[in-house]
N, C-alpha and C positions, 0 to 999 in steps of 0.2 A: 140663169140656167133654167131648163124647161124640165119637167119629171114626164116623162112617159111611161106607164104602166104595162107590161110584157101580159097578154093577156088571158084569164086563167081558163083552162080545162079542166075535166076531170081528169086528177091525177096529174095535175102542174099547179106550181106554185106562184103567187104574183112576185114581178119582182118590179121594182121603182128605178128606170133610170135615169142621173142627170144629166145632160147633153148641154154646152153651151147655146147661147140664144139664135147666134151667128149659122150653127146646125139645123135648128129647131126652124127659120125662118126657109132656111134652104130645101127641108127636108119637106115642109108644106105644099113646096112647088111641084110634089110628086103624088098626092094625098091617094092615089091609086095603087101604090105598095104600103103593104103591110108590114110597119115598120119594125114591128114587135116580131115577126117571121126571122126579120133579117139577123134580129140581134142573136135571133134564138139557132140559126144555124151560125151564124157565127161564134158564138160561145160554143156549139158543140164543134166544130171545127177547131178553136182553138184546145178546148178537153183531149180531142182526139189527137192534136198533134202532141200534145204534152205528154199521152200516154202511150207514143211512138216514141218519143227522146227519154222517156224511160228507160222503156228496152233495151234502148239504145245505151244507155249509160251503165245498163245493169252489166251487159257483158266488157264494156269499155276498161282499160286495162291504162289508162292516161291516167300519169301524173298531174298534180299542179302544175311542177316543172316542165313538163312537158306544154300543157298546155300556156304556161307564159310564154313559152318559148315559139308555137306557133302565132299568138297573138302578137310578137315582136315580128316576124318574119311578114304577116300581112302588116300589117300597118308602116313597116317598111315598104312594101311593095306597094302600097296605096300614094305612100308619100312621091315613090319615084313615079308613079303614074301621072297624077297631079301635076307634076311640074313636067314632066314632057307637055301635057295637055295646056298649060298655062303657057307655056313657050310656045305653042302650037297657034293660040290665039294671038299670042303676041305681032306673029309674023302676018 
């Protein structure tokens, strides 16, 4: 794995990250993005979604049981898809 340093500003912090080699070789082929941009909108993108499903959960009124209970209903519904889709190829 390769360390890529996120690079500092006034008033930003360095941060170290490790990326497989297999990335690091791939990510070379582009050496015109600014890889340390990337990560740093994506980390605030991920922050941001997180402190939307906050929100989200503050006013949320779901059970556990509730939500096993949706989690059984998709995953049901995943399964009957898959196999239409597998018998689709079949034919």
């Amino acid at each position: 794995m390769k360390s890529h340093t996120i690079s500092s500003v006034i008033g930003m912090v360095n941060m170290t990250l490790s990326i497989p080699n297999k990335i690091h070789e791939e990510m070379k082929k582009y050496s015109e993005i600014r890889w340390s941009e990337v990560a740093r909108q994506a980390i605030v993108k991920k922050l941001n979604d997180l402190k939307i499903l906050e929100k989200i959960l503050e006013k949320s009124t779901l059970r556990e049981e509730d939500i096993d209970e949706i989690d059984h209903i998709i995953k049901a519904g995943l399964l009957v898809k898959h196999k239409k889709l597998k018998k689709m190829k079949e034919n």
